[in-house]
N, C-alpha and C positions, 0 to 999 in steps of 0.2 A: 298860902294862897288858896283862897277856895276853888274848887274844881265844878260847882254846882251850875249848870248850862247859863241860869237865868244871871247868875252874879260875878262873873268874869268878865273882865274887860275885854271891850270889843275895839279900843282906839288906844293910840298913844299915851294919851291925857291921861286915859283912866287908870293904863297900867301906873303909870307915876305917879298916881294920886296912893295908888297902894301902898308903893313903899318898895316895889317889888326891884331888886338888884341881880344883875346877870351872876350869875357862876360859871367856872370852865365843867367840863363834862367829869372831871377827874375828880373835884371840888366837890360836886354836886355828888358823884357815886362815896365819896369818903365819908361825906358827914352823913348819910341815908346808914350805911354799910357800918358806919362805927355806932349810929343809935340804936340798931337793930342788936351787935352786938351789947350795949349794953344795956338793952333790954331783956336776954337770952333767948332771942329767935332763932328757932331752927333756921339757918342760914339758906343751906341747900337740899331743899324737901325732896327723899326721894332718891337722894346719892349717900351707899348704903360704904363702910372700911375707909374712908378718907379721914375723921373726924381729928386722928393724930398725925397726919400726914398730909395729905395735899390741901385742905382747907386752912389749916394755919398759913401756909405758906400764900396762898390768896390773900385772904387777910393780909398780910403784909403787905401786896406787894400794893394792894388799893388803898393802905391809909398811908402807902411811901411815894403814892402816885405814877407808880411804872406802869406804861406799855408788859403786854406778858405773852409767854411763850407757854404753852401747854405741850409737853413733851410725853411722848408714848405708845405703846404699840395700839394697833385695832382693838376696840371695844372697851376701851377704855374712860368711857362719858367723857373725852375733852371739848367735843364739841356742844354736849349737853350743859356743863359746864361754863362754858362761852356764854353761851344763850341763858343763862340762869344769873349772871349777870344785870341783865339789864331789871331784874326785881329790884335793884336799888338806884336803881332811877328814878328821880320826881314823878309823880301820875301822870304831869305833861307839863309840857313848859311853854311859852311864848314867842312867840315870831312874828315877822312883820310880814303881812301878806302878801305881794309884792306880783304883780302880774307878768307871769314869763321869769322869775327869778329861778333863777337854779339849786340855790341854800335857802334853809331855813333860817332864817337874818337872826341875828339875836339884835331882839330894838334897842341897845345900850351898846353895840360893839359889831356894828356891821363890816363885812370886810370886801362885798362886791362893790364895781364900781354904781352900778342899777341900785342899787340898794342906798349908795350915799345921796345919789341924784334925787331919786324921792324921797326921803327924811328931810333934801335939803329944800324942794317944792312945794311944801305942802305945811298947811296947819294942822299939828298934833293931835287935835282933832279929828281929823281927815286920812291919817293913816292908820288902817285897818290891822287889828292884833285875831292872829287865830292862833290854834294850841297843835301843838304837835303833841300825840301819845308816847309813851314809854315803848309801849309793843311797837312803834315802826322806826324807831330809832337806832336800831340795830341792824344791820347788814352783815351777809356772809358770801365769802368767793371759793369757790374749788380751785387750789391752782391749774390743773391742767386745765391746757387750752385760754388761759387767762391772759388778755393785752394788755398795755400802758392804754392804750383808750377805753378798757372797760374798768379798770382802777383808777388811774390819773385823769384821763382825758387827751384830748385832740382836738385838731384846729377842723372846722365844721365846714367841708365843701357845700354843704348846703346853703349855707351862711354866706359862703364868702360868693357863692351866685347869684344870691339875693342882693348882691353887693353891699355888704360888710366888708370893711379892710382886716386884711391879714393882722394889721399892727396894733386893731385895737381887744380889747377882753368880748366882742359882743364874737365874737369869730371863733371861740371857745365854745368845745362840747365838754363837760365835765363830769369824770368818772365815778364810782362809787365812794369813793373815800370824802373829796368833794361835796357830796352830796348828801354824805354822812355827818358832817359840820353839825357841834354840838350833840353826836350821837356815839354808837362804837360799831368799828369796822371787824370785822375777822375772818382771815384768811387761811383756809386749809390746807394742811398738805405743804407748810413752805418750801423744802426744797426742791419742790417738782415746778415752781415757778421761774418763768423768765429770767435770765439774767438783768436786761432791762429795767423790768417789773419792780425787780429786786431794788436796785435802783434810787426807782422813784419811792419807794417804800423809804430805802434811807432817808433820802431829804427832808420826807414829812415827820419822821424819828428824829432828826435832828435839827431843823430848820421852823417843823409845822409849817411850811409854805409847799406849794406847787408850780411847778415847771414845767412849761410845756410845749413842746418842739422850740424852746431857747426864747420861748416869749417873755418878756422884760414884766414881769409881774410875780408880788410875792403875796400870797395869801395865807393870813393868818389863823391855818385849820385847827377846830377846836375836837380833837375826837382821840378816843380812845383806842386804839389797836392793837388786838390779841390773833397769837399766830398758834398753828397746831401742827405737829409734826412726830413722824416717826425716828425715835435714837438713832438707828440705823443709817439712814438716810441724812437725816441733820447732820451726825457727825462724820459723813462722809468727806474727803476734803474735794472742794471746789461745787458742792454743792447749794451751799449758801455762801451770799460774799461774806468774809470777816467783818466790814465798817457793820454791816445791816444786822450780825448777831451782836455786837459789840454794842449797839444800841436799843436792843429791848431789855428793857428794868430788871425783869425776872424772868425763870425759867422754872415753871413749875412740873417735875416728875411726878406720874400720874403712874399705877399699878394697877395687878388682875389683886383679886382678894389675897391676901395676906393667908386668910384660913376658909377650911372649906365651908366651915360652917355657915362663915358670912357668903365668899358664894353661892350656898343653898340660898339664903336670904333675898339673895340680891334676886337671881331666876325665879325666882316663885316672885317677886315683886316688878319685874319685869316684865316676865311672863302678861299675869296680869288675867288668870284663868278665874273663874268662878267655881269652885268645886260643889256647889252643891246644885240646887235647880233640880229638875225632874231626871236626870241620871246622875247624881254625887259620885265625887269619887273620892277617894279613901289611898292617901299614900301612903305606906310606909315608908320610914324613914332609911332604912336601907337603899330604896330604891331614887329618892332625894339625894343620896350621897353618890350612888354607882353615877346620876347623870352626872355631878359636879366634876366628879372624878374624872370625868372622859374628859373634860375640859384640862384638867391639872395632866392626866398624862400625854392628853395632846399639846401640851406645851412642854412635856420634856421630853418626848417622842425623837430618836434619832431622824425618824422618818420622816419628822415635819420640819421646813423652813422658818428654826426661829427669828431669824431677821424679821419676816411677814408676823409672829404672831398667832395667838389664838384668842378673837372676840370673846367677850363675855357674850354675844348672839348665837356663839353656837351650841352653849348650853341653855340660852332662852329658847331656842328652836326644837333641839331635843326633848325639853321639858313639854312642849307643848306635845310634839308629836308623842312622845309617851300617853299621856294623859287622851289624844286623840284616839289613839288604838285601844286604850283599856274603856275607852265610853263608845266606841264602835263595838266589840265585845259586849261590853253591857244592855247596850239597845239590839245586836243579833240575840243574845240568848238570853236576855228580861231578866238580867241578874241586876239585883240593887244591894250594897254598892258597888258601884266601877274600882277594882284594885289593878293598877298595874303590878306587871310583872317580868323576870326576865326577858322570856322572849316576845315580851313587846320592843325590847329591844331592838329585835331584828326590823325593825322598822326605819332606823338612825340613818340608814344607809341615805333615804331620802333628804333629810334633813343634816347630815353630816356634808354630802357630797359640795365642791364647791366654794367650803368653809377653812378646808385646812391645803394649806399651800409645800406640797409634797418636797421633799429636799430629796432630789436626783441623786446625788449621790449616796445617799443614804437608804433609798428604796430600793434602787437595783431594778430589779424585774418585778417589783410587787407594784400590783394593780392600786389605785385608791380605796376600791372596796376591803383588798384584802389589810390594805396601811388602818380603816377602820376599824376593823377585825381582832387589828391586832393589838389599837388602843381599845378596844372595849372588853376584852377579857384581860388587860394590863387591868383596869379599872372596876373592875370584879372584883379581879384578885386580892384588890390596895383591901379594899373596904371588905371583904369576905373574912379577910388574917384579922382582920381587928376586932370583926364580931367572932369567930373562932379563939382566939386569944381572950375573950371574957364569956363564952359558953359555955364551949368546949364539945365543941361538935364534931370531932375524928373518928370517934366510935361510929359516927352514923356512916361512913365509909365501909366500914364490915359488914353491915347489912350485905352490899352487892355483891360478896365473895361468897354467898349464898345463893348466889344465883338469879337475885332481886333485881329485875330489870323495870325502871318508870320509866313510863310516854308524858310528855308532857307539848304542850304547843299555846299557839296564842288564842287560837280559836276554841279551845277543849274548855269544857264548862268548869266551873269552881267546886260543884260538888262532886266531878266526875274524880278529882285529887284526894278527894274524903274516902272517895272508893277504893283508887288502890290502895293507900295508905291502911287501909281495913286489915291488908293483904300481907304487911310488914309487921315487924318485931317494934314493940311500944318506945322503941329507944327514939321512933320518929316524933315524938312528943318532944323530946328534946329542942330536934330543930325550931320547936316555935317559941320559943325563948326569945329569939332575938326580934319577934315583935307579937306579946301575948295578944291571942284572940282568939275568940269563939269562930269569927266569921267565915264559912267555906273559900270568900275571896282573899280575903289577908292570908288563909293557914295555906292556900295555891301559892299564893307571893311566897311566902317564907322557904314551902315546899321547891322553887326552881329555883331559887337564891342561894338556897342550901348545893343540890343540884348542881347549878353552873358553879358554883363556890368549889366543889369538889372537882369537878370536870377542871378547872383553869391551874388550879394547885395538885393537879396530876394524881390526882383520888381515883380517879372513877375515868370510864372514856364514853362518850357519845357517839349518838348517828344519826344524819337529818336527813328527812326524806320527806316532800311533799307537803313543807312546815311543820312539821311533826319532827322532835326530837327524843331519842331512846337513851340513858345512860345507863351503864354498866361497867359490870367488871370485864377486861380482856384478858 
């Protein structure tokens, strides 16, 4: 069908002079969604570890034509995912224009009654075709706070003042699902919905009609419906009804990254930062891993509530604030380039707070700050033994039995670390192994990486005062 303003049908007639034949919406995403794959389109631009895993299962569930369930904790793109969807939808498709109608009619299969009365009034001619887009054919509900009249619908006291009868369809206010006809519905959060709600959900899973306060009318809804929900909560019992899960097609499990690496991947494409521009910044790869990391041990943190989860947001947030503090740095003391480093770390607290949902039992008396604290030297430690295990940086530990005490802080310049270093036995050459450079700012990174490294594997002991941190020997 051409989409070109000037060469689309504007009338009944002309649609059918085309040739053009309705599809169901399910019809329509299958044969779009299986040409794409068998042309090898990147499917899902932009969703980084699913490739062997939740993407097939998509696939499936749209050339078997199921309703689908998106299952998994917070930050988990299910609803990115949802919405990515509708890329295999027609550019736009046709409808009858229809003044005061509530659906977009399909001119071959109309199911309101307004809609049959003027097909049935009028020469083909004379009924007017407009295009519905792709982009507004999708609709999304949060369950909480969600009614049977903002999903399904309700009888219109407006309507029925206007003197409309209760008995007839003009007395009908019609919900999102409704109104979705021909499009895809999805709803968040299922088990926090309605009982009700739930309900009317079944019917349309199983019936495709609408019911509405027991009004004698069966509409034949043509739309897709995808749900997203947290394990936890889903398979709670009594919180979804049995009929209502017993009737979506598929259930697709959705994960955090598999490995850190793709983690890192995924945050630096999230993120969505620009490193270069008039202050660049310069990461090392250590410091990419310590943020991923926080994410990985705050998800097996006794202290955190795994029911709730740990977003992939809350390593997109850190990564940023990271990179905010080493280009604040850079623009106070005119260093090019910006390198973050440990105690930019101490910064997280902002951007942690909020993110992680404390497990009471498990905290005890510990503050959220200190629960931070105590995944972010967990998260040191992970990635510090692995570059330690292929440098072999223990020896730099005896340094400090010599009495070798370094200041280090976030605000202290990059060359001021060349200077003490001056000050020490050549074995500090060592430490910069684990990311070679000339640069006064990367040889600072590698210098507090080393540092905290030995401080958290109980090398060395620290002492913070006034943002300024000391290590030593005790």
């Amino acid at each position: 069908m051409p989409t070109d303003t000037m060469s689309k049908p504007t009338n009944l007639h002309e649609l059918r002079e085309t040739g053009w034949t309705s599809k169901s919406v399910k019809r329509e995403l299958h044969d779009n969604y299986t040409r794409a794959l068998a042309r090898g389109d990147e499917l899902f631009p932009g969703i980084l570890g699913y490739d062997d895993t939740v993407i097939p299962e998509i696939t499936n569930a749209i050339i078997a034509g199921h309703d689908m369930l998106f299952l998994g904790e917070k930050g988990q793109a299910k609803s990115r995912l949802m919405r990515m969807l509708t890329r295999f939808l027609d550019p736009e498709i046709p409808y009858i224009d229809i003044p005061g109608c509530p659906v977009h009619e399909d001119p071959q299969q109309p199911i309101t009654r307004i809609a049959h009365e003027f097909l049935n009034s009028r020469d083909e001619r004379d009924i007017p075709i407009a295009w519905w887009r792709r982009e507004d054919r999708y609709a999304e509900r949060l369950s909480p706070g969600t009614k049977f009249a903002d999903v399904i619908g309700e009888i219109d006291p407006a309507k029925l003042a206007g003197g409309v009868s209760m008995s007839t369809e003009d007395a009908l206010h019609f919900g999102l699902i409704p109104r979705m006809h021909r499009g895809v519905f999805a709803m968040n959060e299922l088990p926090d919905l309605d009982d009700l709600v739930q309900v009317g959900l079944f019917n349309i899973l199983e019936e495709r009609d609408v019911q509405i306060r027991g009004y004698p009318i069966s509409f034949d809804i043509d739309v897709l419906v995808l749900f997203s929900a947290n394990p936890t909560t889903y398979n709670r019992s009594g919180k979804v009804i049995p009929q209502l899960k017993d009737r979506i097609g598929t259930t697709i499990q959705t994960h955090y990254p598999q490995q850190r690496e793709m983690g890192v991947n995924i945050t630096r494409l999230e993120a969505g930062i620009d490193l270069d521009g008039e202050y660049p910044v310069v990461v090392p790869p250590f410091m990419d891993e310590i943020i991923e990391q926080v994410s990985i041990c705050a998800r097996q943190s006794k202290y955190v509530d795994h029911q709730s989860g740990v977003s992939a947001r809350l390593s997109i947030a850190n990564y940023r604030t990271l990179i905010a503090n080493a280009r604040q740095r850079a623009i106070r003391l005119k260093e090019r380039p910006a390198v973050p480093r440990i105690s930019d770390l101490g910064h997280l607290y902002a951007s942690c707070m909020g993110k992680l949902e404390l497990d009471m039992m498990g905290t005890s008396q510990m503050s959220e700050r200190q629960v931070i604290d105590a995944i972010l030297a967990e998260a040191i430690r992970v990635v510090f033994e692995e570059y330690v295990d292929e440098h072999g940086l223990d020896e730099i530990s005896d340094i400090f039995g010599k009495g070798v005490k370094i200041e280090v802080g976030d605000m202290l310049p990059s060359s001021q670390y060349a200077k003490l270093l001056n000050r020490v036995p050549p074995a500090w050459e060592k430490a910069f192994e684990v990311n070679p450079a000339k640069d006064h700012g990367v040889r600072a990174s590698c210098v507090e990486f080393v540092l905290a490294g030995l401080y958290v594997t109980n090398r060395i002991s620290r002492a913070q005062r006034h943002g300024r941190i000391t290590y030593e020997i005790t």
